[in-house]
Phi, psi and omega in degrees: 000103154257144182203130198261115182286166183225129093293123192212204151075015200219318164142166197019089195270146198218175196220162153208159226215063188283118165241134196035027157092348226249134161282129175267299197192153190202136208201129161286141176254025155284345193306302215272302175305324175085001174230121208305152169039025168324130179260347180284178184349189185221040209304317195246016141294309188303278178337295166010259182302313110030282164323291174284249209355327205024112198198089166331194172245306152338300208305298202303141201251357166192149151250152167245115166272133164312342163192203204243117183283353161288304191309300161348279191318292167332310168289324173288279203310254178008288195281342180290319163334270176003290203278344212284145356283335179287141155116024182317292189310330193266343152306309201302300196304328170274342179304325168283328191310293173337297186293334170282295206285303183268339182273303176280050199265341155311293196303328166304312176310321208280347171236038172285305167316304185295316176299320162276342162209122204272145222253131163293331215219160167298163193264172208265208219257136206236106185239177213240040203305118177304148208297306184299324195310331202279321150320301164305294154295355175293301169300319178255000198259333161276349166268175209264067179227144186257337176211138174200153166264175204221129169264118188220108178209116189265208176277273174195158162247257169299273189231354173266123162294302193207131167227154169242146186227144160235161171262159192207148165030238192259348182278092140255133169248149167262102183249346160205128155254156130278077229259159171319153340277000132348061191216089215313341189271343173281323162301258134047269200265032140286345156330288176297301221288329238221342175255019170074008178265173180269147180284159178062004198212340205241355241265347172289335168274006273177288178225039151261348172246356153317349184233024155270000172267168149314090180285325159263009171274174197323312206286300170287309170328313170301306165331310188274347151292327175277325160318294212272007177256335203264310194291306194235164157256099178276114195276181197262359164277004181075355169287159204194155171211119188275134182291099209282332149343260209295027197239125139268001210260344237240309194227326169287218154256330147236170190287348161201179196261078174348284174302354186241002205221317193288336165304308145016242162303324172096353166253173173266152215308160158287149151293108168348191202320042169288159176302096191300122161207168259291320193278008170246003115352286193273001167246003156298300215273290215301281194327308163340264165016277194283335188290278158004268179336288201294334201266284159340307178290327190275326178283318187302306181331310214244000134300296173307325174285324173293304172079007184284173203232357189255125135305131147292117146236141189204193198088155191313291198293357121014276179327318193315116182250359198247341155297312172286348160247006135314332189287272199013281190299321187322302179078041162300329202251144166287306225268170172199124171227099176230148198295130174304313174282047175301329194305212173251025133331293213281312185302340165339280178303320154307344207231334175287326204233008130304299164333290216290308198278304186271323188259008160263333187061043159322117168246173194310118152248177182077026183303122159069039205262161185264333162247153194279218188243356132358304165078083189011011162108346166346348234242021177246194194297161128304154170207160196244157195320320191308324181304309207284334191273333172299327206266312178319314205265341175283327192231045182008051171270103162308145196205153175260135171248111168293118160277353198232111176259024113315327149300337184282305184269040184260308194280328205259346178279334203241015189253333178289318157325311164262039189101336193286159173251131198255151168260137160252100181230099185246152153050202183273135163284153219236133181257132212147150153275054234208092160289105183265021199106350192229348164244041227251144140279149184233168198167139179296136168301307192316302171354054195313281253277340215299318167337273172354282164298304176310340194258340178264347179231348180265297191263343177063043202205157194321131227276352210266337205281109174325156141261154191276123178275123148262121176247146164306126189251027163278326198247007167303317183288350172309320209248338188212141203286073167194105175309096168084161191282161192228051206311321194232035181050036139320311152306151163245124177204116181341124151323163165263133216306294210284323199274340180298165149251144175286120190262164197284146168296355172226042144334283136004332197252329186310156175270154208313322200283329163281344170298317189308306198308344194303125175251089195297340167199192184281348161236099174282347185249026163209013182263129167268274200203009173209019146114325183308139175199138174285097190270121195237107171247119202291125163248143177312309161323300188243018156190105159284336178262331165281244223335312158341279168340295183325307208254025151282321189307288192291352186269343188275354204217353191091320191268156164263013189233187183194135162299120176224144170206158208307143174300036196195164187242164209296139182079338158292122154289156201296153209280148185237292199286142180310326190297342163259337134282010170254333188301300192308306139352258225265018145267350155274186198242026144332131170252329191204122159269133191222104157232122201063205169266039148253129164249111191272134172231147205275339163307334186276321186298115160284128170306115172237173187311283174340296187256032174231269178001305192291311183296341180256358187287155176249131196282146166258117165272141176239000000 
């Protein structure tokens, strides 16, 4: 049985790819587009995957679009009703969208498919997954649970905010929602929106700048009071109701009313890329908080209704990785499993394998399985020597060629050893927002410069924002406060006490740019400012040549860890193609690209015509 899943028309439009219940393959169609978090169609995502597989579009015995465009359509007329006359302009302006895109979106698949591969046969039967449902699989139907509850909490889909469910065999119930305009991911990026970041997209920078607030000061604390008196009402079940005064999303064009929020707080909304300073920290730390809280309440609720003893999690807010070691440490749960594509990327997958099982009646194999079904999130393209030797021969770059890949990763551990920042372009791409090793820049942890440098000459985005330790995942309790693995850097967990540095007393009182300069422990380029780091731990099993690396790395230097962060600069997706890892390359302060088994250095490449283009582009800040 094949079934292709489909997410799109919302942001980070996505594709997946079911074969026998099995994920083959699941591809973003920004990879291919060149454009972050693109939401249309998904064509050449679609083509992609297809393609290599060969596989007609006849073959497929079903498609899932992610969620249901009536149920949608309703919750927009309904809340607008609510609200009329406010918010008229922004109906005219979403009503046509609607009546062309969503309301007629069977005929819009069908005939996006026909445009993409044009059909001998009808096309085949096109089914409809309510959006959390597509979430809640996406989460249990790949983990190694045979029964679990499964936690799901987004922005909003149709009319559910956050739902709990449980899984069984082949079986999800739905046992509570949360419904619009009631919603923790919507609180959340009014947070981002209102802290000068972009919504659906700011909302991780948002809380990479949370632990630069003050957790005991006045300011905040107060911050976390006027959220829970004036913004939301939080019941001891994680149900919540928001004060739609201080709101906008419901009918406008932003996410709150500026003005009723700066009375608030007492400051006014941040201006994109304006100067960050302390009280927009310490109300970053208060939402945390409080989300966190709410996040907690909400998982014991799906422990009592449930009695499981495994969690599932998924929906944007899922992505929250410093909520998620919180649950963690918590120990509501033995087991924690949450989908690396949690956003609506993820829902791709959710909705193919929502097919096979609920609207096919598939069961489950592999139950009670020891790794999950995910395949490390591996499941995006490849590419072959021959690709990588074309991109050499186009931008007349010389390269060293490994036949030994021990050697490769001998040479590229000791090129890390020594200060360099490595492009690491392996394997299959990894689906998600996650550089799980096969997209990743690298860099020593040990390194104090190493922060820095990467965020001011590589990636080119905000000096404040951490990087993520790939830990050996034998040797993770060596270096960080964490009970069990963490594959798809999802957990957040404390340097360990002994790895710390004693830091001066009135750490705590510096202004942001010397907390950065602070060197906190002994891998310094991967603790952030309250000890904390987002931990990814390599397993053999599912990326051999990065564990490899690792433990050349650790045999040359002691350590077991490495700085890794996504293969792309700031406003850009992450590099899919070689040609697009040599543009990123050789337009950054990258010293040696290792792609595939070439090794590029960047001291070597002679000016042409070609790689002075590349070098002049001028970058989109977002």
């Amino acid at each position: 049985m094949k079934i292709l899943g489909i997410s799109c028309y919302y942001h980070d439009a996505a594709a997946a790819l079911l074969i026998n219940g099995e994920v083959i393959a699941a591809a973003q169609e920004e990879w291919f587009s060149r454009k972050k978090h693109d939401p249309s169609f998904p064509h050449q995502a679609i083509a992609w995957m297809l393609e290599s597989n060969g596989i007609s579009l006849e073959e497929l015995d079903g498609i899932a679009f992610y969620d249901k465009p009536f149920l949608k359509f309703e919750r927009l007329l309904e809340t607008y009703y609510q609200h009329a006359p406010r918010g008229w302009r922004s109906f005219l302006k979403a009503i046509p969208i609607w009546i062309k895109e969503k309301i007629f979106l069977k005929q819009q698949l069908r005939k996006e498919l026909k445009r993409l591969f044009p059909l001998t046969k009808e096309c085949p039967p096109l089914f409809f997954t309510e959006h959390h449902l597509s979430h809640a699989a996406s989460a249990f139907y790949p983990s190694p649970f045979g029964e679990a509850a499964i936690l799901t909490i987004d922005g909003v889909g149709e009319w559910a905010t956050a739902t709990i469910a449980h899984g069984s065999g082949n079986q999800i119930k739905v046992l509570k929602e949360l419904h619009f305009p009631d919603s923790v991911g919507l609180l959340y990026s009014a947070f981002t929106y209102f802290l000068g970041f972009k919504v659906n997209f700011g909302e991780y920078k948002l809380m990479g700048l949370a632990p630069y607030g003050k957790r005991k000061s006045e300011q905040t604390q107060s911050f976390v009071k006027k959220i829970k008196e004036a913004l939301i009402d939080l019941k001891s079940d994680g149900s919540l109701a928001l004060n739609q005064r201080y709101f906008k999303y419901s009918t406008g064009d932003r996410m709150t009313d500026d003005k009723k929020w700066e009375d608030l707080f007492g400051f006014p909304r941040r201006e994109p890329e304006s100067a960050f300073e302390q009280q927009h920290s310490n109300l970053a730390l208060a939402i945390q908080s409080v989300t966190e809280e709410i996040v907690l309440k909400m998982a014991a609720t799906t422990a009592a209704l449930t009695g499981s003893k495994q969690l599932c999690l998924a929906g944007g807010v899922a992505l929250n990785c410093v909520a998620n070691g919180a649950l963690h440490r918590q120990q509501l749960f033995a087991n924690l499993w949450i989908q690396p594509a949690a956003g609506d990327a993820g829902g791709a997958i959710g909705a193919a394998i929502a097919a096979h099982h609920i609207f096919f009646g598939q069961e489950r194999s592999n139950l009670n399985r020891e790794n999950d079904a995910m395949k490390g999130a591996y499941l995006g393209p490849e590419y072959t020597s021959f690709d990588i030797e074309k991109v050499a021969k186009k931008y007349h770059a010389p390269y060293q060629h490994f036949s030994n890949q021990s050697e490769l990763c001998k040479k590229t551990a000791a090129l890390i050893a020594e200060g360099a920042c490595i492009g690491w372009y392996q394997g299959r791409q990894e689906f998600g927002p996650r550089a799980l090793g096969n997209r990743s820049i690298l860099g020593d942890p040990r390194n104090p410069e190493m922060q820095q440098k990467l965020n001011l000459k590589i990636k080119f985005r905000e000096s404040f924002r951490p990087f993520a330790p790939s830990v050996l995942a034998e040797d993770a309790a060596e270096y960080f406060d964490l009970d069990g693995d963490s594959p798809y850097m999802l957990l957040v967990a404390e340097v360990k006490p002994e790895r710390k540095n004693k830091l001066p007393p009135e750490y705590d009182q510096l202004p942001m740019q010397e907390k950065i300069n602070s060197t906190r422990s002994d891998i310094p380029a991967v603790t952030h400012v309250d000890f904390s780091a987002r931990v990814q731990t390599v397993h053999q099993d599912t990326n051999p040549k990065y564990y490899q690396l690792l433990q050349h790395f650790k045999q040359l230097t002691g350590c077991a860890v490495l700085v890794n962060t996504s293969f792309n600069v700031r406003g850009e997706p992450v590099v899919c193609t070689p040609e697009d890892a040599f543009h990123c390359f050789i337009r950054t302060h990258m010293d040696y690209l290792v792609l595939g088994d070439y090794l590029f250095s960047k001291s070597q490449l002679t000016p042409n015509p070609k790689t002075t283009a590349i070098t002049n582009h001028t970058f989109t800040l977002d």
